[in-house]
ZAFIKE-186002 format. One record per residue (C-alpha): residue in three letters; x, y, z. Coordinates in nm, 4 decimals, padded with zeros to 6 digits. Layout:
BEGIN
["Ala",[X,Y,Z]]
...
***
This chain:
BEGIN
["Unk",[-00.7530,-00.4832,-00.7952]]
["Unk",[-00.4419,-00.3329,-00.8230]]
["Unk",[-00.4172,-00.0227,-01.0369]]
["Unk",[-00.1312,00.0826,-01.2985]]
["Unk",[-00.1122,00.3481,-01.5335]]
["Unk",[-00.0600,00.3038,-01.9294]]
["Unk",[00.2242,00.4667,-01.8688]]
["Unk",[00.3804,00.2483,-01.5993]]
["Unk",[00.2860,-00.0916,-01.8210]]
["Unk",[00.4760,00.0651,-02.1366]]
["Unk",[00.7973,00.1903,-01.9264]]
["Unk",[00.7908,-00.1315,-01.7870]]
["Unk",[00.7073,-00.3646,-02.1058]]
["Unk",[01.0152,-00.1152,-02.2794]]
["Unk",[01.2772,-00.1979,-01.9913]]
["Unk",[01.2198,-00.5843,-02.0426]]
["Unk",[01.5686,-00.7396,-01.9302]]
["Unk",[01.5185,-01.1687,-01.9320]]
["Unk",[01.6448,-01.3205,-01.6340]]
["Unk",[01.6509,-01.6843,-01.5559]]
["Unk",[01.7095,-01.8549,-01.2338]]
["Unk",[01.9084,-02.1686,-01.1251]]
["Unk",[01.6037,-02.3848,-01.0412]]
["Unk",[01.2152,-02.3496,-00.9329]]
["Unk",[01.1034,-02.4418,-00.6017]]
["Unk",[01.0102,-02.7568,-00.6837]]
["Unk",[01.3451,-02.8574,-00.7403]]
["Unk",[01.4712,-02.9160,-00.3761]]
["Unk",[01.7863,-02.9951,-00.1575]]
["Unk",[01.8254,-03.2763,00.1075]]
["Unk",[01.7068,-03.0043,00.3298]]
["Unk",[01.3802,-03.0012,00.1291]]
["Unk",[01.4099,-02.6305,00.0412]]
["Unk",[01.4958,-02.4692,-00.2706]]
["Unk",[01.8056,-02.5094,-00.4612]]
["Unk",[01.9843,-02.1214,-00.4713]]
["Unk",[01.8636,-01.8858,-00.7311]]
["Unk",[01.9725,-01.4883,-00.8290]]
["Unk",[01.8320,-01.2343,-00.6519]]
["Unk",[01.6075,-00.9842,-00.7834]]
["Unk",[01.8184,-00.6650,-00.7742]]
["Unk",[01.6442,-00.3085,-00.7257]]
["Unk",[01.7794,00.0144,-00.9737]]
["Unk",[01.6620,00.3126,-00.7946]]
["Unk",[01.3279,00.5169,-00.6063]]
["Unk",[00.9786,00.4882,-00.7199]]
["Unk",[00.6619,00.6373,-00.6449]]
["Unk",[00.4592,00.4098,-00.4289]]
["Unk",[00.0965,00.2725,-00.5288]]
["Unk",[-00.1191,00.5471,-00.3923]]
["Unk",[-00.3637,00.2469,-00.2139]]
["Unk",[-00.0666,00.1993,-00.0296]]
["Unk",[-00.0333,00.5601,00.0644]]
["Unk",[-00.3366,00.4858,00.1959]]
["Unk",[-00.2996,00.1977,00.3862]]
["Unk",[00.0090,00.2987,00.5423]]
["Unk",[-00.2154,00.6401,00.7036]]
["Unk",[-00.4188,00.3862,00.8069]]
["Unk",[-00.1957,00.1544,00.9858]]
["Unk",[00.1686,00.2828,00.9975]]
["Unk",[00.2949,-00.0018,01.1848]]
["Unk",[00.2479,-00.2441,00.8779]]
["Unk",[00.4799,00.0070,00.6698]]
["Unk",[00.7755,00.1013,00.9164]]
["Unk",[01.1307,-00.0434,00.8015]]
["Unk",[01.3275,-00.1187,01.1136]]
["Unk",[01.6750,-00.1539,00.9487]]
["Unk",[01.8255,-00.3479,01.2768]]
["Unk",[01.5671,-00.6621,01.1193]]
["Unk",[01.7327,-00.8769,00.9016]]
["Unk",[01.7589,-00.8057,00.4939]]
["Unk",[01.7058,-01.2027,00.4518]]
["Unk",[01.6037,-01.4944,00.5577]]
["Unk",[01.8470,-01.7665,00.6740]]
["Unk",[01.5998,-02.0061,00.4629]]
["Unk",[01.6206,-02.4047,00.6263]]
["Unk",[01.3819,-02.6128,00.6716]]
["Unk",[01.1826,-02.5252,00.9216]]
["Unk",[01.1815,-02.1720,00.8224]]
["Unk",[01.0506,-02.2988,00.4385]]
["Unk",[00.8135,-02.4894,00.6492]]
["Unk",[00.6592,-02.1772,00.7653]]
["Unk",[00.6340,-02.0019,00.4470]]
["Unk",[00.4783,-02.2813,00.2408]]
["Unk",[00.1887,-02.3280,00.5683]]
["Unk",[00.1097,-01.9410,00.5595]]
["Unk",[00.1595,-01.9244,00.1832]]
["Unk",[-00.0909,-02.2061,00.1057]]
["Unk",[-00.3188,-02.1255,00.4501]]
["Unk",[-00.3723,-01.7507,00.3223]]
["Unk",[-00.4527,-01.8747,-00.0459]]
["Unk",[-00.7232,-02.1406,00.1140]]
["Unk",[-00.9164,-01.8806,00.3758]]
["Unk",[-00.9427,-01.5498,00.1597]]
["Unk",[-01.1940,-01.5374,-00.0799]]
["Unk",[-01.1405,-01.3556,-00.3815]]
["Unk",[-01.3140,-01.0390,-00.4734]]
["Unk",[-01.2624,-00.6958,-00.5956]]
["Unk",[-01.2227,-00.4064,-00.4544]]
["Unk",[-01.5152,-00.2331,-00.6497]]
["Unk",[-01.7123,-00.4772,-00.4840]]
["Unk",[-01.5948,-00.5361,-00.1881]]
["Unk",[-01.5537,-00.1445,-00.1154]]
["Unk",[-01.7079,00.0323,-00.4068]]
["Unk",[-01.3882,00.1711,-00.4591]]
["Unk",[-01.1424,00.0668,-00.7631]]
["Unk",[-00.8359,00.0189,-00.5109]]
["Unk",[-00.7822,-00.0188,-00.1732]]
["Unk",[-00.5249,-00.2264,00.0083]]
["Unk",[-00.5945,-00.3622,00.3539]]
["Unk",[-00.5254,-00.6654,00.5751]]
["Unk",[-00.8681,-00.9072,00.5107]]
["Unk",[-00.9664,-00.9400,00.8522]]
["Unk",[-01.3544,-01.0327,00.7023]]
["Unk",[-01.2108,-01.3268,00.4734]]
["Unk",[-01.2094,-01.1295,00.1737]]
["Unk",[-00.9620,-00.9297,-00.0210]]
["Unk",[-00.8081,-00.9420,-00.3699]]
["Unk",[-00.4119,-00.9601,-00.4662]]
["Unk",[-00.2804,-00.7436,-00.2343]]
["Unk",[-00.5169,-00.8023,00.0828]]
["Unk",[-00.3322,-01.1716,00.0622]]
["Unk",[-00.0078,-01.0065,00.0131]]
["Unk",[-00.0628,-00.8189,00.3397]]
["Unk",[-00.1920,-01.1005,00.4935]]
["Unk",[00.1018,-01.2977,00.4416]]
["Unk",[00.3348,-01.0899,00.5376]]
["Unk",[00.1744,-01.0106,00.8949]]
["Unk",[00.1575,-01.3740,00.9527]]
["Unk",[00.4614,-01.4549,00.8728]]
["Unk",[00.6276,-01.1660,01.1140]]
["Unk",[00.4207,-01.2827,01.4045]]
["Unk",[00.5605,-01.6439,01.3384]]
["Unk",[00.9450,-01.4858,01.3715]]
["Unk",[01.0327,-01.4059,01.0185]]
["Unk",[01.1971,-01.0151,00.9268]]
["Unk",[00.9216,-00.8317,00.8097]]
["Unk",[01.2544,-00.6072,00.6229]]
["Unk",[01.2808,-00.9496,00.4148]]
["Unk",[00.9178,-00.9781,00.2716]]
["Unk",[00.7904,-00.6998,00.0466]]
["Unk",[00.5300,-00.6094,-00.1275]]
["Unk",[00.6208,-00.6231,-00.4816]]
["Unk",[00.4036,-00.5133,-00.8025]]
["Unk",[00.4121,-00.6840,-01.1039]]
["Unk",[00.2734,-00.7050,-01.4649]]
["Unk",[00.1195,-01.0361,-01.4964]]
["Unk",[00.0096,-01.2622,-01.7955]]
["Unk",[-00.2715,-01.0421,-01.8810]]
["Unk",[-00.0945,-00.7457,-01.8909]]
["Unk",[-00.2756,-00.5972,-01.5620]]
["Unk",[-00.1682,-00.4748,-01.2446]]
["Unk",[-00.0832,-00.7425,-00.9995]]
["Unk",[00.0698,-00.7751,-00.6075]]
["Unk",[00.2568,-01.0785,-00.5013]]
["Unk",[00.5097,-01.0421,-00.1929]]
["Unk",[00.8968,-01.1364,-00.2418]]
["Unk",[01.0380,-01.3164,-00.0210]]
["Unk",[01.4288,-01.2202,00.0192]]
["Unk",[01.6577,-01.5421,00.1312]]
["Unk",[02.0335,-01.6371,00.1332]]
["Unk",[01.9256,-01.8855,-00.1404]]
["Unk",[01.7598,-01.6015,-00.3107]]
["Unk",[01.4101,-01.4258,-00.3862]]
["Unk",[01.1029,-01.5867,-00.3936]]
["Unk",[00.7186,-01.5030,-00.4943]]
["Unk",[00.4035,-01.5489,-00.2574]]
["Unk",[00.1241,-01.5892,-00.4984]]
["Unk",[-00.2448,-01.5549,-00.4453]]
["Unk",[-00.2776,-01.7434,-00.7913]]
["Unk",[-00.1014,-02.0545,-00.6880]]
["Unk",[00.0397,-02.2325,-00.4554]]
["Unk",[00.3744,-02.3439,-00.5598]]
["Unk",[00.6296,-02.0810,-00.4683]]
["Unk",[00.8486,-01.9935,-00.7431]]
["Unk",[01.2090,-01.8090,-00.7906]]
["Unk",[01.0947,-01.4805,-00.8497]]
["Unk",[01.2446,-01.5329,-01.2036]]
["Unk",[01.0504,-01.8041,-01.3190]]
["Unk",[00.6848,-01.6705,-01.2481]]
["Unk",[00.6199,-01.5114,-01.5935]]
["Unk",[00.5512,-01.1939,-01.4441]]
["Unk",[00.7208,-00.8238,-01.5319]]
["Unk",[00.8653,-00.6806,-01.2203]]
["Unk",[00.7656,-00.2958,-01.2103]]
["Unk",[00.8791,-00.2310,-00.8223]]
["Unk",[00.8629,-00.3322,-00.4192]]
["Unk",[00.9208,-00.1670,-00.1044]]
["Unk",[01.2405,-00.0257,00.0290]]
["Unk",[01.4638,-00.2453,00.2545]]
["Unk",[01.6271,00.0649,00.3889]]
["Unk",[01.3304,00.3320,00.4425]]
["Unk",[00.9072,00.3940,00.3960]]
["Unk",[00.9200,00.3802,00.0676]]
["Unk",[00.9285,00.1637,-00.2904]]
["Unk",[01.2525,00.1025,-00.5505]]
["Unk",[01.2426,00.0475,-00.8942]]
["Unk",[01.2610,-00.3340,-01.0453]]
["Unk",[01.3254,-00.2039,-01.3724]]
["Unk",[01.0429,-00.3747,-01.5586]]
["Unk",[01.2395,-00.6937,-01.5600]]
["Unk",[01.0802,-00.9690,-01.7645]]
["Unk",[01.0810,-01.3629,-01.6444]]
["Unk",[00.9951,-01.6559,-01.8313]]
["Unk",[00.6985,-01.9162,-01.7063]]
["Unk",[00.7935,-02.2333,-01.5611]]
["Unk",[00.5320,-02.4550,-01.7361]]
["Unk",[00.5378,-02.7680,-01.5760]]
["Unk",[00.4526,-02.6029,-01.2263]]
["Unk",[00.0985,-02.6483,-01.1631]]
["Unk",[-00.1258,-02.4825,-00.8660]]
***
């Protein structure tokens, strides 16, 4: 499970700034993607999870940022396609567990090549198979977030011309990342090996979307 200071929660729960979006991903076009939402804007550096300090000695080819990749996806069908099929693959396979006992360790981050993992072993998951199938890895970071019980959480953004979008371990409908409920505390860097600051941004819960 993904660890977060005190401190971090209340600097985040203090910055709360309500955003809404123009639709959820269940409202679609002809196209059968998502109608066009705001993006989810960064404000500055922050200090990266140490677990993923970790991971990244581990396996520094999952962490490079080749700037010549793309900053979003062109998002049509076929590429939304691809996204819901990994999304909902990835949530099926893994099984969920903890880290304490999976590893005996409180956090650890790693791609769950055994079929187990918690939030951000799926995040990692994700976002490998989704580069293999063609998609910029620069467009799909890991992002950490406060969720509805007030604990650490990973989900991975998805950045689009129609927007950002969250990869969820906890369901399967893909949301606008301003309609999950979460607070957004901070995601990689587009531009280097590093994270940026969300700003503790607050988003409201789209009810009616179900797993």
């Amino acid at each position: 499970m993904l660890s977060l200071h005190r401190n971090l929660i209340g600097t985040a729960l203090a910055a709360m700034v309500m955003m809404t979006g123009a639709g959820t991903a269940q409202a679609q076009g002809s196209a059968g993607i998502p109608v066009a939402s705001l993006p989810a804007e960064a404000s500055g550096d922050a200090r990266a999870p140490y677990a993923w300090v970790d991971f990244c000695k581990r396996m520094p080819s999952e962490c490079r940022v080749d700037t010549r990749e793309a900053e979003r996806i062109e998002l049509n069908a076929k590429t939304w396609k691809t996204i819901v099929g990994v999304n909902n693959n990835t949530n099926r396979e893994i099984e969920a567990i903890t880290d304490q006992d999976h590893w005996g360790v409180v956090d650890r981050w790693d791609i769950p090549t055994d079929g187990k993992g918690d939030c951000e072993d799926y995040v990692l998951l994700k976002r490998k198979r989704l580069a293999e199938a063609g998609l910029p890895r620069r467009a799909m970071l890991v992002t950490v977030v406060i969720d509805e019980e007030n604990a650490g959480h990973a989900v991975l953004m998805i950045r689009t011309d129609r927007g950002d979008f969250v990869l969820d371990n906890k369901r399967n409908a893909i949301l606008p990342w301003s309609q999950t409920g979460y607070v957004y505390v901070k995601r990689e860097s587009q531009y280097r090996t590093g994270w940026t600051s969300l700003g503790g941004a607050q988003t409201p819960t789209v009810a009616s979307v179900q797993r």
